[in-house]
ZAMARGU-4260 file (C-alpha; in steps of 0.2 Angstrom, whole numbers, plus 5000, padded with zeros to 4 digits):
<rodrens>
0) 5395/4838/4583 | 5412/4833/4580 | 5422/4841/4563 | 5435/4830/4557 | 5445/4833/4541
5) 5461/4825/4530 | 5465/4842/4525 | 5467/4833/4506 | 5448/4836/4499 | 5444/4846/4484
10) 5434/4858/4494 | 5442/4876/4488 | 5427/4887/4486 | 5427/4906/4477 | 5417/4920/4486
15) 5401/4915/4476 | 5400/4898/4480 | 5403/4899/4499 | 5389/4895/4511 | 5377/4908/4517
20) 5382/4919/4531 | 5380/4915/4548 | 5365/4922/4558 | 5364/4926/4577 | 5345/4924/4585
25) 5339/4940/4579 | 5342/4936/4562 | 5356/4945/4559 | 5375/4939/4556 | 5381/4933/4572
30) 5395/4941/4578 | 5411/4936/4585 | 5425/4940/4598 | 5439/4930/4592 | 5452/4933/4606
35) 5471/4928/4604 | 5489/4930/4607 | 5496/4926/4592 | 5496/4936/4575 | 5510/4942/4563
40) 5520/4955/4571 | 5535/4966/4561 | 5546/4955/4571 | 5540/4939/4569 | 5530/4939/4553
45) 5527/4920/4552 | 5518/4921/4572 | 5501/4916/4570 | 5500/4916/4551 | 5487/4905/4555
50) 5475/4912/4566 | 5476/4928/4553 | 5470/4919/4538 | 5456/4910/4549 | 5453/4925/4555
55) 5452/4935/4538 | 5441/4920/4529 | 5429/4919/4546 | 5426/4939/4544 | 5416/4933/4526
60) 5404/4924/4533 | 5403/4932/4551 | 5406/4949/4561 | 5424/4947/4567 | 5432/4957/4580
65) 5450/4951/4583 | 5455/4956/4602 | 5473/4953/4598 | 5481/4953/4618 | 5498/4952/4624
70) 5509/4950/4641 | 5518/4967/4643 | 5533/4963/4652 | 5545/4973/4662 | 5559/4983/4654
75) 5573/4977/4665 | 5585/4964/4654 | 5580/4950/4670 | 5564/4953/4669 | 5562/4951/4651
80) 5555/4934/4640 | 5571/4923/4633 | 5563/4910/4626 | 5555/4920/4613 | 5555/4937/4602
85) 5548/4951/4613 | 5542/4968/4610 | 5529/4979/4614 | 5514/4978/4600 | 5509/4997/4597
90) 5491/5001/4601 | 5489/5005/4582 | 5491/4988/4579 | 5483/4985/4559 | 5481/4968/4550
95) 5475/4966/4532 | 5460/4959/4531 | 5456/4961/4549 | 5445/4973/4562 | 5455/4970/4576
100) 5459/4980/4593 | 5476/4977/4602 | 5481/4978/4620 | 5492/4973/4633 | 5493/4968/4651
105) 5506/4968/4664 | 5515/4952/4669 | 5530/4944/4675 | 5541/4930/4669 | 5535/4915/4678
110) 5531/4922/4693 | 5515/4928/4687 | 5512/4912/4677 | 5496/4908/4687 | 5485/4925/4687
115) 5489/4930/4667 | 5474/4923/4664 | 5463/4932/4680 | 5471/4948/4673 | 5470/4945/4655
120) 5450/4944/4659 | 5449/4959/4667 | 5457/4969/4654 | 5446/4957/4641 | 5428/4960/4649
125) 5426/4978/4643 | 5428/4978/4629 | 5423/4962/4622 | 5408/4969/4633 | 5407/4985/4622
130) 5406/4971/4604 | 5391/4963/4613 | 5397/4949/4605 | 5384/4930/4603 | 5401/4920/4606
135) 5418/4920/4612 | 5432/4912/4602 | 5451/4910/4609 | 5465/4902/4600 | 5479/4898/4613
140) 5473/4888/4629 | 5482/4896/4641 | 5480/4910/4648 | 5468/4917/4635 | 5457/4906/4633
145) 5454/4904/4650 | 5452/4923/4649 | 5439/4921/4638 | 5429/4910/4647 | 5430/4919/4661
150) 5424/4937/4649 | 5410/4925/4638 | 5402/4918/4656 | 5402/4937/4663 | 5392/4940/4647
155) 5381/4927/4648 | 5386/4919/4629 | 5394/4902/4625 | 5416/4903/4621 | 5423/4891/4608
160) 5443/4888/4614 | 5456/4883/4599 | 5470/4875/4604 | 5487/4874/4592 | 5501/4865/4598
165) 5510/4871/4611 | 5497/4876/4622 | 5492/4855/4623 | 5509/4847/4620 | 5520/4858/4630
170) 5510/4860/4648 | 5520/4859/4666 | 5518/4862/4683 | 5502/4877/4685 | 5501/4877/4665
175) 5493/4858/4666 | 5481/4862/4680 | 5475/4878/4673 | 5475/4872/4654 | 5464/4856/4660
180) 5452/4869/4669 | 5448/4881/4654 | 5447/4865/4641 | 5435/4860/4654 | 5425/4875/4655
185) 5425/4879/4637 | 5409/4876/4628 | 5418/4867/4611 | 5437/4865/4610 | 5444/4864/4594
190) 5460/4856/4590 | 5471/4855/4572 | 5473/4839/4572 | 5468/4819/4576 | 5482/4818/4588
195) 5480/4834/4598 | 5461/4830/4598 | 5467/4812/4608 | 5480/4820/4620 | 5464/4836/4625
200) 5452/4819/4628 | 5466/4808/4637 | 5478/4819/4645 | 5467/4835/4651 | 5450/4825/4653
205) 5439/4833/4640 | 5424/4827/4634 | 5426/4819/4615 | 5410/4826/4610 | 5415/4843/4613
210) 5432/4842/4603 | 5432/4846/4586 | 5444/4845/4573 | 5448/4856/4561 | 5465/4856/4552
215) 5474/4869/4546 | 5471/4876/4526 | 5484/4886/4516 | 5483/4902/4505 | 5480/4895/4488
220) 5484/4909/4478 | 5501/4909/4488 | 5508/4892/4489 | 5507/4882/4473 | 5517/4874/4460
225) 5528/4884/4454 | 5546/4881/4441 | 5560/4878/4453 | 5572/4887/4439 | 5561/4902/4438
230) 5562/4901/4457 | 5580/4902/4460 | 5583/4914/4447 | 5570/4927/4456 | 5580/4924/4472
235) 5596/4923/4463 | 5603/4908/4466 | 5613/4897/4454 | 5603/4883/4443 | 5613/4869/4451
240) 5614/4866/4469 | 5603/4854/4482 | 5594/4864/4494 | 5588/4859/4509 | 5573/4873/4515
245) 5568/4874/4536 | 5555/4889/4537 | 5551/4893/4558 | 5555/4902/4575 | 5573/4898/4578
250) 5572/4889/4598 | 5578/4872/4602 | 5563/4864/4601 | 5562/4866/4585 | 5576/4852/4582
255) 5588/4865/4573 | 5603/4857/4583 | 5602/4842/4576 | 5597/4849/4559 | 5614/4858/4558
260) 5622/4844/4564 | 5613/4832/4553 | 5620/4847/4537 | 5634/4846/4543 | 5637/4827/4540
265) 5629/4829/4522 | 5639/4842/4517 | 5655/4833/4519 | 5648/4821/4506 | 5641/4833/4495
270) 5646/4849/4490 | 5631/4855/4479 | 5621/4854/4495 | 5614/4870/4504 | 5603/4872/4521
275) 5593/4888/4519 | 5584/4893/4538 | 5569/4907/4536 | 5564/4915/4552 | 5570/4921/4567
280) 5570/4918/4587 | 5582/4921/4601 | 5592/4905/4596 | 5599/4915/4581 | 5617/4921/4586
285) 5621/4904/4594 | 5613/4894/4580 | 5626/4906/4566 | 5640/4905/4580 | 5637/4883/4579
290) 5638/4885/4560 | 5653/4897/4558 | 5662/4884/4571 | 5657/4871/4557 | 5665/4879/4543
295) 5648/4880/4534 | 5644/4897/4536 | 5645/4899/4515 | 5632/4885/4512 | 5620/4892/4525
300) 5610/4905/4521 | 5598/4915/4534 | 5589/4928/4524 | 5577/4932/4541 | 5560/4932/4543
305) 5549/4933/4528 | 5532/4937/4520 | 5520/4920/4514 | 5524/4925/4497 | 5544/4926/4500
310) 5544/4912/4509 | 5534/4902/4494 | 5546/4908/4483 | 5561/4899/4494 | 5550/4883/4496
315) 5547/4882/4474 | 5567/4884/4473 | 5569/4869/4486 | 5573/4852/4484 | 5566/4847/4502
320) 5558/4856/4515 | 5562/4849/4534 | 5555/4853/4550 | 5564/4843/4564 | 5554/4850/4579
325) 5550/4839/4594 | 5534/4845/4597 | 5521/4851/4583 | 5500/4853/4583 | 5500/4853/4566
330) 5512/4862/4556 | 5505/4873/4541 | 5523/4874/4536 | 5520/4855/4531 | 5506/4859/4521
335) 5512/4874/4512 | 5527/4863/4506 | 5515/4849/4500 | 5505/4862/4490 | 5523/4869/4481
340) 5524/4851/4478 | 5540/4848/4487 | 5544/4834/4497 | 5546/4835/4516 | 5557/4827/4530
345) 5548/4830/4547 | 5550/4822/4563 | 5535/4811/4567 | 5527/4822/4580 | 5510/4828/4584
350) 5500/4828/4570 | 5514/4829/4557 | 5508/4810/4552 | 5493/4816/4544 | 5502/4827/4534
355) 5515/4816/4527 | 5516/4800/4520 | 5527/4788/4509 | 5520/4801/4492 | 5525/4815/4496
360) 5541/4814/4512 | 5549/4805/4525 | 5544/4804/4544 | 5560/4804/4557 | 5560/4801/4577
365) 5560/4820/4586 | 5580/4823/4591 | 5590/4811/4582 | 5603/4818/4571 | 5609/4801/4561
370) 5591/4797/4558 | 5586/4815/4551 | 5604/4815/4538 | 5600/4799/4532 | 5584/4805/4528
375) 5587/4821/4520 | 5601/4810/4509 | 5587/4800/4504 | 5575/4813/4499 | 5588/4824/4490
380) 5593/4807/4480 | 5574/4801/4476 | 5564/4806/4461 | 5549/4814/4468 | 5531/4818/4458
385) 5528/4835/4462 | 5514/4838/4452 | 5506/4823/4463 | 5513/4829/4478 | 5505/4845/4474
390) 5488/4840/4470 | 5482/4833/4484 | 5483/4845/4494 | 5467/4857/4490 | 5461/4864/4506
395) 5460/4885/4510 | 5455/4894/4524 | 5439/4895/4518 | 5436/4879/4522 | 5443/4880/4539
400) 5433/4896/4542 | 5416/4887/4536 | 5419/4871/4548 | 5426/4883/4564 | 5408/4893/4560
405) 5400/4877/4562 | 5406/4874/4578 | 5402/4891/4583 | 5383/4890/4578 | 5381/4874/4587
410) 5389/4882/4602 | 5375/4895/4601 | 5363/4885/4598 | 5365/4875/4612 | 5368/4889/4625
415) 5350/4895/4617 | 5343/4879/4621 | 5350/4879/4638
</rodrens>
């Protein structure tokens, strides 16, 4: 069975009208082990957003445990992760909405690259043991869902791997061999969009009728349409002004370098023009430190990492939102933009293109500065329907929870029938 959606259906349910809950063989709910790295964390609250709503929708219609695992490195400043936001996640880990149990395992920048996902396993297998769940299902290739391959064949039940982005996209040296063995040992693999679905079939050998796509959904109760004035007077910012909205992890792949550059030529032109960056990474210092050089420093504003409904709040009082990465799955930033109704400029990566067209934004080449100014300028200058805009994007996470369940139940089925 292969699940492939637009992500621009009509297909919001309410609690009474979802479909009937999901039953294992003995004629109970079946029950799930969804294994991942990625969740909110108080340091990085917009880190696997979501896998958390996917998770808290699939827990209606299934048993969900969420095994929520992470690499616990070293304290010694060289032995410590510098391409992302560490810290220890606390053992009493809690998430609305979600049962979920954390832990950690030791490992090593790099040099322990190749057995994170052996270890990961063997801290895994108890206690997914103990949930005697009827499937595995991991989000993040690499080592986790190799992990859980390795736990769900132990226990004799099928595992469903997701893949997001990253974990396909941006694959070297071990990461390629042992992302190609777990997609190939994974029961169903699901991917958020058309073009990641292509690069798993093409690029790491999986079988196309095992690759499902399901693309991401959005909080509808959170991002909607909303009065820009109101907006910007909640977040007390003037009336007038032109403000350019990026929401993400602050690294260089995420094409912030050339979005600062690309500001920086706008706002010679245009003093009404603001960039506003929501998030956090370890790019932060030297990102502030490139804008203070450019004199810019009072028409950028950073107000950190935030909640959905902040970060809502800052996409109703945009005039465009922009994500200029050079790598993407399928960014739910996109989407939530759409569903405020704004317009987006987004590099044309991954599988950005089935987010935006000529309706509702602009599609640029990944690291090109020129190319991503002139399109801001044109977004900022045309007249865009935002009501349009807004209403074709309909889709939740209860729909993305149905359709991952019904990759999940043919997994089942399918390990039942041998």
């Amino acid at each position: 069975m292969r699940v492939a959606v637009t992500g621009t259906h009509d297909t919001n349910t309410t609690p009474g009208s979802r479909a009937a809950d999901a039953t294992s063989p003995g004629g109970r709910r079946l029950r799930i082990a969804l294994v991942t790295p990625m969740l909110p964390v108080p340091y990085d609250q917009t880190r696997g957003r979501y896998i958390h709503e996917t998770a808290r929708s699939l827990a209606q219609l299934a048993d969900v445990r969420v095994f929520f695992q992470s690499l616990r490195y070293p304290n010694l400043p060289l032995l410590r992760p510098r391409s992302f936001l560490y810290a220890d996640v606390p053992a009493d880990y809690r998430l609305d909405g979600v049962d979920v149990e954390a832990f950690s395992y030791p490992a090593v920048p790099v040099v322990s690259r190749m057995l994170n996902g052996h270890v990961g396993g063997w801290v895994l297998q108890p206690r997914v043991k103990a949930y005697a769940p009827d499937l595995v299902l991991a989000y993040w290739v690499y080592p986790d869902g190799y992990a859980a391959v390795r736990v769900a064949r132990s226990l004799g039940v099928p595992c469903v791997v997701g893949a997001l982005g990253s974990d396909i996209h941006v694959r070297s040296g071990l990461n390629v061999y042992m992302t190609r063995k777990t997609i190939g040992q994974a029961d169903a693999l699901l991917t958020v969009s058309e073009a990641m679905r292509h690069t798993a079939i093409d690029d790491f050998g999986a079988r196309p009728e095992r690759v499902h796509t399901i693309v991401n959904g959005f909080n509808t109760a959170v991002f909607r349409p909303g009065c820009q004035r109101e907006a910007r007077a909640e977040l007390g910012l003037p009336e007038q002004g032109r403000y350019i909205v990026y929401v993400g992890r602050f690294v260089e792949a995420k094409g912030l370098l050339e979005l600062v550059n690309a500001f920086s030529q706008l706002a010679q032109d245009d003093p009404a023009v603001r960039l506003v960056l929501i998030g956090d990474g370890v790019m932060r210092d030297g990102l502030l430190a490139r804008v203070a050089a450019s004199g810019l420093s009072e028409r950028v504003l950073v107000p950190g990492g935030l909640a959905p409904l902040e970060v809502a709040r800052w996409i109703r009082a945009s005039d465009v939102l922009t994500l200029p990465s050079w790598s993407e799955g399928y960014p739910n930033v996109v989407v939530e933009a759409v569903a405020c109704g704004r317009p987006v400029v987004a590099t044309d990566v991954g599988g950005t293109a089935e987010i935006v067209n000529p309706s509702n934004g602009i599609l640029v080449p990944p690291r090109d500065a020129g190319q991503l100014q002139r399109a801001l300028r044109e977004a900022l200058d045309r007249h865009w329907d935002h009501d349009d805009i807004a209403a074709k994007m309909k889709r939740s996470w209860d729909d993305v929870a149905r359709e991952t369940l019904a990759v999940c139940e043919s997994a089942v089925a399918a390990h039942r029938r041998g």
